[in-house]
C-alpha positions in Angstrom: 80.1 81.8 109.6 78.3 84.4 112.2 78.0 87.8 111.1 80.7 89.4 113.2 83.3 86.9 111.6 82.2 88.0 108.1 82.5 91.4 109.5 85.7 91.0 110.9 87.3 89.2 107.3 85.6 92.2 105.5 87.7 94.9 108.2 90.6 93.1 107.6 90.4 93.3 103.7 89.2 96.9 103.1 92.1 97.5 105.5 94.7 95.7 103.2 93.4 97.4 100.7 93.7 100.7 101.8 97.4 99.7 102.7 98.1 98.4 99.4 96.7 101.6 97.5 98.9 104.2 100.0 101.8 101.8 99.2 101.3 102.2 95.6 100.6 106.0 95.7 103.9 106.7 97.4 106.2 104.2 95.8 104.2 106.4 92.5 104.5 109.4 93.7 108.4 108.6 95.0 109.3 107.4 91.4 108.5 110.9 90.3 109.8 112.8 93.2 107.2 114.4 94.6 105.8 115.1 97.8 102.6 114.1 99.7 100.4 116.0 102.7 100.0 114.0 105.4 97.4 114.9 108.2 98.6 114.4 111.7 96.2 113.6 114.4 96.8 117.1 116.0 95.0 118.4 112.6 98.4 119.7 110.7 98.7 118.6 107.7 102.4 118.6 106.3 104.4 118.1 103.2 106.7 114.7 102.9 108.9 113.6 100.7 107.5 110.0 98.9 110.9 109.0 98.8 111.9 109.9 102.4 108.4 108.1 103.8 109.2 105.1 101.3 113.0 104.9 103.0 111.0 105.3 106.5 108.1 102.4 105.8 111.1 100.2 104.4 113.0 100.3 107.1 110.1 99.3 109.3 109.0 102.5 111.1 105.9 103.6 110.9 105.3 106.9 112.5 102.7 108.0 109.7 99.5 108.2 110.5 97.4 107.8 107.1 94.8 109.9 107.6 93.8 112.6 104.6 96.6 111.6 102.2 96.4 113.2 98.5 99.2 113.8 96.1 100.3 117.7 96.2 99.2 118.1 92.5 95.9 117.5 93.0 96.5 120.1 96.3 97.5 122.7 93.5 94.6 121.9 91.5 91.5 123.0 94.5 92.1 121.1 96.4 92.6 122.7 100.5 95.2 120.1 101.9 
């Protein structure tokens, strides 16, 4: 196996991973209804629903950009989201 197919299978896994953890965060976060800050490639970042971006991921859209997602509780506790 060359190195840029190792490379390539170890992309593709951290990438699942990180998929699989934001899944879990907002089916979490969902279950207690709470909200998560999103960061939009224009630099807002903006309060959503877990439960309304769980309905939207279900459904098969996926307008969300995952970039500089943390739950709002730790955003009341310091941190600047």
């Amino acid at each position: 196996m060359s190195t840029e197919e190792e490379y390539k299978e170890l992309s593709a896994k951290l990438r699942y991973g990180l998929e699989l953890a934001e899944q879990r965060l907002i089916e979490e976060t969902a279950r207690r209804e709470g909200t998560l800050c999103y960061g939009r490639p224009d630099g807002k970042v903006v309060r959503v629903s877990a439960t309304e971006l769980l309905k939207l991921r279900q459904s098969g859209e996926n307008n969300t950009a995952s970039v500089a997602v943390c739950a709002c509780s730790e955003m009341e506790s310091g941190w600047d989201c």
